[in-house]
GULO-756660 format. One record per residue (C-alpha): residue in three letters; x, y, z. Coordinates in nm, 3 decimals. Example, Ala and Ser with C-alpha at 12.3 -4.5 7.8 and 13.67 -1.06 7.14 Angstrom:
GULO-756660
  kolvex       xx       yy       zz
     ALA    1.230   -0.450    0.780
     SER    1.367   -0.106    0.714
end
This chain:
GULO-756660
  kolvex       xx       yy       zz
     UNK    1.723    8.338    4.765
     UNK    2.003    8.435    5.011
     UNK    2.147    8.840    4.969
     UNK    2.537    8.844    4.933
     UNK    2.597    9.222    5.102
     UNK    2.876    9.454    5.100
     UNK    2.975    9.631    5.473
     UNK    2.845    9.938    5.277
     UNK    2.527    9.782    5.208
     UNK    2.459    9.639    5.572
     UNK    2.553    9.987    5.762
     UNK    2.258   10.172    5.521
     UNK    2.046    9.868    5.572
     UNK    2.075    9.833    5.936
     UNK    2.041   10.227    6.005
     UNK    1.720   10.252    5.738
     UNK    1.534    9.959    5.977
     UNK    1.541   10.222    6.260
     UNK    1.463   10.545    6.035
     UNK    1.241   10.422    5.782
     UNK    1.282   10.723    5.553
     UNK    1.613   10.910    5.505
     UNK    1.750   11.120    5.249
     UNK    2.127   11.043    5.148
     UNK    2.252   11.333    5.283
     UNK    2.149   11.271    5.634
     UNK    2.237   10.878    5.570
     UNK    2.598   11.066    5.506
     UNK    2.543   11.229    5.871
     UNK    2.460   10.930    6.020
     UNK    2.683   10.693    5.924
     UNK    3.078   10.700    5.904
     UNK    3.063   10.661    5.559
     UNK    3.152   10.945    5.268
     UNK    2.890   11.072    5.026
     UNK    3.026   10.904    4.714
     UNK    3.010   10.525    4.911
     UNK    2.605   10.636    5.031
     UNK    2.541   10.643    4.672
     UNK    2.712   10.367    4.555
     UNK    2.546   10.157    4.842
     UNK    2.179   10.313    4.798
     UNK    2.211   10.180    4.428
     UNK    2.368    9.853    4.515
     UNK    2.033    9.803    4.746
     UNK    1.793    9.940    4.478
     UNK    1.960    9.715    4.193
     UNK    1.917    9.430    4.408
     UNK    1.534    9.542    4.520
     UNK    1.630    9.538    4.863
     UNK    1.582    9.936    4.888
     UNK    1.319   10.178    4.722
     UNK    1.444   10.544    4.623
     UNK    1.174   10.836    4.581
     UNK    1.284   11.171    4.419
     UNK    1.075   11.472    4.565
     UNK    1.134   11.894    4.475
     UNK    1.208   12.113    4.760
     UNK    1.194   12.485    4.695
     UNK    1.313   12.755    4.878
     UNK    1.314   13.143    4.837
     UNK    1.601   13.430    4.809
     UNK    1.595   13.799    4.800
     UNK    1.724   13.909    4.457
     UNK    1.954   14.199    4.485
     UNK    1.590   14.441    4.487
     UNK    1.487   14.270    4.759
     UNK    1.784   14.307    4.927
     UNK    1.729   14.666    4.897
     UNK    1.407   14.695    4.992
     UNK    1.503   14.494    5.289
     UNK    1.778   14.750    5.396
     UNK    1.600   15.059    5.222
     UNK    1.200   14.989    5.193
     UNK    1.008   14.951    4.921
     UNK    0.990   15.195    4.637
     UNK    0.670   15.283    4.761
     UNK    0.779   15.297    5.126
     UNK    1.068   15.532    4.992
     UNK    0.760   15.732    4.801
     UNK    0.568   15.776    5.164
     UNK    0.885   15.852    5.375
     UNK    0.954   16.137    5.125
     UNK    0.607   16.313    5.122
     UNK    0.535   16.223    5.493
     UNK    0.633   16.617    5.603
     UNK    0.491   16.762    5.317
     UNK    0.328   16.738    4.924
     UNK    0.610   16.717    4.637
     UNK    0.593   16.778    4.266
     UNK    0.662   16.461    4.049
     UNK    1.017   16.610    3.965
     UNK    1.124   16.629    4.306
     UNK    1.076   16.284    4.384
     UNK    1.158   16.164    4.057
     UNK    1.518   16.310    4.191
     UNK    1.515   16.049    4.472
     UNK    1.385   15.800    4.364
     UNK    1.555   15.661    4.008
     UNK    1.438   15.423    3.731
     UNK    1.208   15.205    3.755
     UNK    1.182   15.288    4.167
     UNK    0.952   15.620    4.016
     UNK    0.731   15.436    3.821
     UNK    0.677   15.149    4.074
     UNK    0.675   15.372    4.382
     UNK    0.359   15.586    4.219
     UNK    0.177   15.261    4.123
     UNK    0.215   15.061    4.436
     UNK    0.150   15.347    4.710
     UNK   -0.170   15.430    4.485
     UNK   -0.304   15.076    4.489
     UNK   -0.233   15.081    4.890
     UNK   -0.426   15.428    4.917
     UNK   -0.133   15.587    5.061
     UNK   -0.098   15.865    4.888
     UNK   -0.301   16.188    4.680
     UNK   -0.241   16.299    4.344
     UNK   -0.324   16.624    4.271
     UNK   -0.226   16.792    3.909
     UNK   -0.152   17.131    3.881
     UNK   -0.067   17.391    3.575
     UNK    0.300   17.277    3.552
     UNK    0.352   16.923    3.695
     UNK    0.127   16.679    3.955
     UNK    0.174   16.715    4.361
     UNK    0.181   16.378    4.598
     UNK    0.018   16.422    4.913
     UNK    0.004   16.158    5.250
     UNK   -0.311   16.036    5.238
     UNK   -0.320   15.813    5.525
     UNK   -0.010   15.639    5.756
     UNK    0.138   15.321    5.572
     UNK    0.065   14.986    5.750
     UNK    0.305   14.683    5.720
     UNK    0.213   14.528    5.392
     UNK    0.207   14.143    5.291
     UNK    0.503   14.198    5.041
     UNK    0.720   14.363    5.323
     UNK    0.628   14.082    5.586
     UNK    0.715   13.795    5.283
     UNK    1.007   13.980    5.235
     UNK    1.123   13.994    5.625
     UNK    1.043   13.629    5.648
     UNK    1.224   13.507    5.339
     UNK    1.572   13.683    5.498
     UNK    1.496   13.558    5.847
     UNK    1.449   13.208    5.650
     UNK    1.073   13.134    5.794
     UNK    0.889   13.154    5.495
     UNK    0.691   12.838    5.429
     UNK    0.482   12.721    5.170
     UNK    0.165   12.722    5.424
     UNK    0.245   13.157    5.440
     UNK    0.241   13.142    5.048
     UNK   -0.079   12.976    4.997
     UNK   -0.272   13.156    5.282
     UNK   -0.160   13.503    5.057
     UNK   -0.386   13.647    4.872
     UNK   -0.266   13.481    4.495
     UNK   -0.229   13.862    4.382
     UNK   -0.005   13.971    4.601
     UNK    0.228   13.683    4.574
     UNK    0.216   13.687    4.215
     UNK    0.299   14.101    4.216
     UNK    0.579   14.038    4.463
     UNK    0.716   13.760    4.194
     UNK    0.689   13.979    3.943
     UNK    0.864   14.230    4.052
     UNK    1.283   14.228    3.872
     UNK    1.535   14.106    4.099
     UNK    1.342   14.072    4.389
     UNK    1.260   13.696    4.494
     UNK    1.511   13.393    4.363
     UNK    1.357   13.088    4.356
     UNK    1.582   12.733    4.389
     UNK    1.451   12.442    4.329
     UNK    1.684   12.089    4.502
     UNK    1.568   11.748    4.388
     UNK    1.596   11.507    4.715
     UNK    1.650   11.122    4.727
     UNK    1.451   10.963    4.977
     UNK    1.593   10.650    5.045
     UNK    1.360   10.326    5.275
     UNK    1.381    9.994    5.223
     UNK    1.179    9.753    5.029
     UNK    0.994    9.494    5.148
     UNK    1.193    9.203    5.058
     UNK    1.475    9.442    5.289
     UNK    1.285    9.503    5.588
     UNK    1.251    9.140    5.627
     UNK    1.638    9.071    5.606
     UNK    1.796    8.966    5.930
     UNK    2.120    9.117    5.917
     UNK    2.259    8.901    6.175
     UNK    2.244    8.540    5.992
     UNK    2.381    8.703    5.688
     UNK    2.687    8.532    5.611
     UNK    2.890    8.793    5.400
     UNK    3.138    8.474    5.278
     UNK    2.872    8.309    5.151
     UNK    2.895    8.256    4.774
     UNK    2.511    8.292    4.563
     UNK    2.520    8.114    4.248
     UNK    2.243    8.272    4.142
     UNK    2.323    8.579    4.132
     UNK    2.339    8.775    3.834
     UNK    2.700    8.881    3.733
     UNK    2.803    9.221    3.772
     UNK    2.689    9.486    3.550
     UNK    2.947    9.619    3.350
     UNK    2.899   10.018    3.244
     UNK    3.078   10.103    2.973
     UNK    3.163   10.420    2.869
     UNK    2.926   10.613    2.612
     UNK    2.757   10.900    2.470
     UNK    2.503   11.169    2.668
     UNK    2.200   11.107    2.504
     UNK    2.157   11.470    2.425
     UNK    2.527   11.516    2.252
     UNK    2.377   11.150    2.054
     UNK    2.086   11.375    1.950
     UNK    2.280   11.664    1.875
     UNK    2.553   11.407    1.683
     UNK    2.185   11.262    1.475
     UNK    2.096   11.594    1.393
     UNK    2.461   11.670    1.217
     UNK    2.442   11.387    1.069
     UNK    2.071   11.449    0.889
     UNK    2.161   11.786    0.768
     UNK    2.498   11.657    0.622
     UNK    2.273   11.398    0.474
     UNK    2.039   11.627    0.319
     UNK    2.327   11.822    0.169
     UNK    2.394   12.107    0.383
     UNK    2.687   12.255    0.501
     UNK    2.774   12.331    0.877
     UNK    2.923   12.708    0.957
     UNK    3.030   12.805    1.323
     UNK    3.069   13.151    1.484
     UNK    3.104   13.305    1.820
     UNK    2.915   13.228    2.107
     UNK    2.942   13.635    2.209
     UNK    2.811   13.836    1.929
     UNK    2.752   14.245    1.874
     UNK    2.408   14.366    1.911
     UNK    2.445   14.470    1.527
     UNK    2.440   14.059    1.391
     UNK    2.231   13.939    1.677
     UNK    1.954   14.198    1.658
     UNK    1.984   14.475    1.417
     UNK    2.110   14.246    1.105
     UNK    1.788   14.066    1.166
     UNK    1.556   14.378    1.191
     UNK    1.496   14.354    1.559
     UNK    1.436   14.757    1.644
     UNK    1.650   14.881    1.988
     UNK    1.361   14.900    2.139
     UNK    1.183   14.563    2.140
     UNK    1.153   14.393    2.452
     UNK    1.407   14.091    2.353
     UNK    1.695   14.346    2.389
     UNK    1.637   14.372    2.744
     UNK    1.849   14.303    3.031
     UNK    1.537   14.061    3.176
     UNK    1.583   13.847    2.841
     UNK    1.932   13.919    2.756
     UNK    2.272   13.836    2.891
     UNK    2.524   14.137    2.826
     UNK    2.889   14.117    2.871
     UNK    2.956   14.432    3.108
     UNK    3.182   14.709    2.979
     UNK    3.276   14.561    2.646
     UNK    3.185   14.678    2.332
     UNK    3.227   14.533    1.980
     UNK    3.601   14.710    1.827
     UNK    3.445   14.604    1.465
     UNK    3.059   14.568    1.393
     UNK    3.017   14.510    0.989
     UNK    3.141   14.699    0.702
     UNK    3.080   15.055    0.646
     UNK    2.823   15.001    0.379
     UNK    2.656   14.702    0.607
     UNK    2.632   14.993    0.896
     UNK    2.484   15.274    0.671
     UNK    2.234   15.045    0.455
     UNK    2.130   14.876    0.819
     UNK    2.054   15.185    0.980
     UNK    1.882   15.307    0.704
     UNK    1.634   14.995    0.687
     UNK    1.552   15.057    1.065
     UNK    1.501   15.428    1.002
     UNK    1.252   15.343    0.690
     UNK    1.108   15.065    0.896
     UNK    1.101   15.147    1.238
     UNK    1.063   15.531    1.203
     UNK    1.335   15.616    1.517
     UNK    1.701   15.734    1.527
     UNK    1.924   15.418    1.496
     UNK    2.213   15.454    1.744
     UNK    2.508   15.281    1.689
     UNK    2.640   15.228    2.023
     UNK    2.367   15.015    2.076
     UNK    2.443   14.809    1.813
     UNK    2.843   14.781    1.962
     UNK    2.676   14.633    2.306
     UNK    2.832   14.247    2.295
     UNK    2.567   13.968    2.433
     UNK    2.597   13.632    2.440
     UNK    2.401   13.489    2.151
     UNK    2.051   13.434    2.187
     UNK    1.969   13.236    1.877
     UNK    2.259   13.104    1.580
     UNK    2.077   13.318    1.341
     UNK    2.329   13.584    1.364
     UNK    2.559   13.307    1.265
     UNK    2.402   13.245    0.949
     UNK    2.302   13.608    0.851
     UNK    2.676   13.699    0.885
     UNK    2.772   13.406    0.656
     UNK    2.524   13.529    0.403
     UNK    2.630   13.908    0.370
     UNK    2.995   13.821    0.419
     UNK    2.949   13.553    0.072
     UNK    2.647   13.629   -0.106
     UNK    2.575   13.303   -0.221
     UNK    2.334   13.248   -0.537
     UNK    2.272   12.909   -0.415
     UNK    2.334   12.707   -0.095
     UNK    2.252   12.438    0.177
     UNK    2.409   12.525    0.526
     UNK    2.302   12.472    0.882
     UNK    2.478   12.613    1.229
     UNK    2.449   12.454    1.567
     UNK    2.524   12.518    1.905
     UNK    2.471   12.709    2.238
     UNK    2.273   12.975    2.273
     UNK    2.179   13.192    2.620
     UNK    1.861   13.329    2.717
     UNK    1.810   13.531    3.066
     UNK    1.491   13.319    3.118
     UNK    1.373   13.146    3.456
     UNK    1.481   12.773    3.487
     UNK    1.162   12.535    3.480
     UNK    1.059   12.201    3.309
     UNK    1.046   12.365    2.968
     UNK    1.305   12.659    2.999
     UNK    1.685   12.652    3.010
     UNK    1.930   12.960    3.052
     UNK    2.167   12.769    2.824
     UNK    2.058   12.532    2.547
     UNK    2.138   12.433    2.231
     UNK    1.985   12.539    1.923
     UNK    2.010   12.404    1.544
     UNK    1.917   12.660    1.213
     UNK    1.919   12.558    0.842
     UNK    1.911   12.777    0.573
     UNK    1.854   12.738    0.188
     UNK    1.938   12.988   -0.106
     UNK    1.843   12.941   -0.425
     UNK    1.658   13.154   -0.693
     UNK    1.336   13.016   -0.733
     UNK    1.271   12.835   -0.424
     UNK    0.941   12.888   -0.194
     UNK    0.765   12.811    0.118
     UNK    0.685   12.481   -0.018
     UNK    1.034   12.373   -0.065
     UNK    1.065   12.480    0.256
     UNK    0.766   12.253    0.410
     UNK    0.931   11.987    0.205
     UNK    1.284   11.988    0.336
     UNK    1.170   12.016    0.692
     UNK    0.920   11.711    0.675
     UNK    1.227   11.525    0.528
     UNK    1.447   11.595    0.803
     UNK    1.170   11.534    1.051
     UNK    1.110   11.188    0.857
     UNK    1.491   11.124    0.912
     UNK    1.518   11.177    1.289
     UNK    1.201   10.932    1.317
     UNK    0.947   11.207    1.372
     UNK    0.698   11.123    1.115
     UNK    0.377   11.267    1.214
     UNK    0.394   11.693    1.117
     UNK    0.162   11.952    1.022
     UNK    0.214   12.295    1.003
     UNK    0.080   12.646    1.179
     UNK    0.065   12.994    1.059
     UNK    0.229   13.244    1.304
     UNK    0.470   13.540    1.341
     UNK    0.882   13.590    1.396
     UNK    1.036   13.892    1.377
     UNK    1.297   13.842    1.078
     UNK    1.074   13.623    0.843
     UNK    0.768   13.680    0.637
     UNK    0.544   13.462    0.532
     UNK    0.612   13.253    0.926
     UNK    0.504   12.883    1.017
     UNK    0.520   12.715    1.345
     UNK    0.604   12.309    1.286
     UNK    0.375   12.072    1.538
     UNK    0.480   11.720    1.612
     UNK    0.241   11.470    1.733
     UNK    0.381   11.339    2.059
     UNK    0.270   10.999    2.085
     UNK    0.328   10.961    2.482
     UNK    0.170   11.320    2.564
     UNK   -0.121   11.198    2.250
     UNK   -0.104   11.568    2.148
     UNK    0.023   11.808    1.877
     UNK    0.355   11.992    2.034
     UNK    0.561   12.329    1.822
     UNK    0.895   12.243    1.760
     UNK    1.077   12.402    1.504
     UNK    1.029   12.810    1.358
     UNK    1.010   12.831    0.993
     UNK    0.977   13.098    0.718
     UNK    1.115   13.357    0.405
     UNK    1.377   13.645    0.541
     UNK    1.227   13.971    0.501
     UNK    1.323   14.197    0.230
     UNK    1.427   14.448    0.517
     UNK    1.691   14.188    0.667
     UNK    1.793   14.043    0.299
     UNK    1.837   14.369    0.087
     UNK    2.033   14.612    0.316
     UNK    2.308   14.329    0.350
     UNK    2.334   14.295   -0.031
     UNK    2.169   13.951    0.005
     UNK    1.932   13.942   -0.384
     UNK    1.796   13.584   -0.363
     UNK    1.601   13.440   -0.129
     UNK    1.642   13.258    0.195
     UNK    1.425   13.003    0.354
     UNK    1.486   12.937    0.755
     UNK    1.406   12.691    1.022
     UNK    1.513   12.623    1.318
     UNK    1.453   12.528    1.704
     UNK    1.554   12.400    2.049
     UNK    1.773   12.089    2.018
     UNK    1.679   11.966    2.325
     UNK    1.282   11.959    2.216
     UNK    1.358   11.718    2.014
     UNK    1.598   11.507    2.222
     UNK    1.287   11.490    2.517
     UNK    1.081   11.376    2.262
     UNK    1.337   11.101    2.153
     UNK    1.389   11.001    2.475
     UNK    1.038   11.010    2.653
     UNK    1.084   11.298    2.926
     UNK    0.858   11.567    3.026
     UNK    1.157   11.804    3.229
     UNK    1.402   11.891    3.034
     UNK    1.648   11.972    3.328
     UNK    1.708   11.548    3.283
     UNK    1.977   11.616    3.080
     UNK    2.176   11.759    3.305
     UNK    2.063   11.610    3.648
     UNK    2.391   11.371    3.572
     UNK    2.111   11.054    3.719
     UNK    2.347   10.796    3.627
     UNK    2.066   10.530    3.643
     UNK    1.922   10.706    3.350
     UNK    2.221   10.774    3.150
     UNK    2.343   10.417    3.152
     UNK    1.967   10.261    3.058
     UNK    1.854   10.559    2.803
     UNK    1.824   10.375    2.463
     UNK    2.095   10.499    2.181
     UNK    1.959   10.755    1.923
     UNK    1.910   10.533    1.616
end
């Protein structure tokens, strides 16, 4: 069968038979062609099996703005041996230089190295030089990731510990992660001569063009299915803001001011703006009071005025519910959501999350199991079992599991349970409310077959014009 090839085409061709393997950014280099017509002729070839293309994760390393710091400044415990190095100072004294979480870190880490001696006296404990500081492997990783000679041979030939510490550690190593096309020719293209092509030539055999027309992203289809099944069931959609007070993301729902979720390392905040309006007075008072019962600490309001971007749509929902009181109702809310957590296969900063709630005077935990296996059954998950566990705002709790059929395991999907009295009562609510909810995208990888659920958002056209249509 004779090849019909574009000039595009040929150029890639001709410059892969001398470098066998080339990513389409150096083909871009290379040739006198822009990056959009690489791509276009890199799928042209692999459409027509004349070119193979091999995806492959490169990741590199950043200092954070602590490790910036430490860069410029030390360590906290460098700081720790720089400031004892003349002579022995109380706690307080060094607790005056060094602020935060430098203290706490700063005593661990210059213990651990044997660096320093703690000796307690009557009114407070005395740090002593115990021997010289050496150059440690955190400092050197540190060094080489600014100098840009860190390798992946220096990681592994760490002790795991240390690498692991140094990770742990806020702010202080960024880690990117850059997909790269490798592009070489098939077989059937190395054994093209180039020169007898005849461009003119016409192929009759060739298949006709492939027209893409235009269409859904598979995960708005899945988020358009999901709509769909709860309107279906009988529920109601309600929308709110995506930035919400502290008070209706975390204190409606009984989450105490000091629970880790709150946190900057989990949280995003919206810098120097605070809520003008959090709730009605008697909200505010019967609120506080349930955290004061509960939680046995002084409630502070300010807190509570600190604006975040959501981090679930429950807040939604709970402010529906003390702003109507309904005796009875069906609604769901859907949308994005924002948690500060590391991108990987299974975690997203930004995602998009889907709650239903029922209210109703004698319903139970069995209705509950019920309505969820129905909606399950209508998205064409049919296989579900559920798990005891714990959430913070519901009591009694179950976890959903979903047989995955491609993975041949049980997976958690969705949240479920009863609000607590101590989120219901103090916002007037009297009946009760049954919740579930979950990670829209879960359930759109499952649809669709992927294990990474940065796919969605990779924009891999090849994907998003074969991926089969939600049914």
């Amino acid at each position: 069968m004779s090849h019909v090839l574009h000039d595009i085409e040929k150029q890639i061709m001709k410059f892969l038979q001398s470098v066998p393997n080339c990513t389409e950014e150096a083909l871009a280099e290379e040739i006198d062609l822009s990056m959009d017509q690489i791509r276009r002729g890199v799928e042209w070839l692999r459409q027509k099996k004349l070119a193979d293309v091999s995806d492959s994760i490169n990741i590199s390393y950043g200092l954070g703005k602590n490790g910036l710091d430490a860069l410029k400044n030390g360590l906290p415990e460098r700081k720790l041996v720089t400031l004892v190095q003349d002579s022995p100072k109380t706690f307080d004294e060094i607790r005056s230089s060094l602020q935060g979480l430098d203290f706490n870190a700063a005593i661990a880490h210059a213990k651990k190295n044997d660096w320093i001696n703690i000796e307690k006296t009557d009114t407070d404990s005395k740090i002593s030089l115990k021997q010289e500081p050496v150059e440690t492997p955190e400092e050197m990783i540190i060094s080489a990731i600014a100098e840009k000679t860190i390798s992946s041979k220096m990681i592994d030939g760490l002790e795991p510990t240390v690498w692991k510490s140094l990770m742990k550690r806020p702010d202080f190593i960024t880690e990117h992660e850059e997909k790269i096309k490798t592009v070489s020719l098939s077989e059937t293209g190395k054994n093209i001569d180039l020169e007898k092509l005849d461009s003119n030539a016409i192929d009759v055999e060739a298949d006709v063009p492939h027209v893409h027309a235009a269409r859904i992203h598979p995960l708005k289809d899945t988020i358009n299915e999901i709509r769909e099944t709860f309107v279906h069931l009988g529920f109601t959609e309600i929308n709110g803001n995506l930035s919400q007070s502290s008070f209706w993301n975390f204190d409606a729902l009984f989450t105490p001011q000091d629970h880790p979720a709150r946190e900057l390392q989990d949280t995003f905040y919206l810098k120097g703006l605070d809520a003008k309006q959090l709730a009605t007075p008697t909200q505010i008072k019967n609120v506080s009071n349930a955290h004061k019962k509960g939680w046995r600490y002084y409630w502070n309001i300010q807190e509570a005025k600190k604006m975040v971007l959501r981090t679930h749509t429950t807040c939604v929902t709970i402010k529906y519910l003390a702003d109507k009181k309904p005796d009875e109702a069906r609604i769901f809310s859907l949308g994005r959501v924002f948690r500060n957590e590391k991108l990987s296969f299974k975690h997203l900063a930004e995602f998009n999350q889907v709650e239903g709630v029922v209210v109703g005077k004698h319903i139970t935990l069995r209705d509950l199991m019920g309505i969820q296996k129905e909606f399950y059954r209508k998205i064409g998950l049919t296989k579900v079992k559920f798990w005891p566990t714990f959430f913070p705002y519901t009591e009694p709790s179950l976890q959903s599991m979903v047989y995955n059929e491609k993975l041949g395991k049980w997976i958690e999907l969705f949240g479920m349970g009863i609000f607590r009295p101590e989120v219901t009562k103090p916002l007037g609510i009297t009946k009760p409310v049954l919740a579930w909810g979950g990670g829209i995208e879960r359930i759109a990888m499952l649809k669709f077959g992927l294990d990474d659920v940065r796919e969605f958002y990779n924009n891999n056209l090849s994907w998003l014009r074969t991926a089969t249509k939600c049914q």
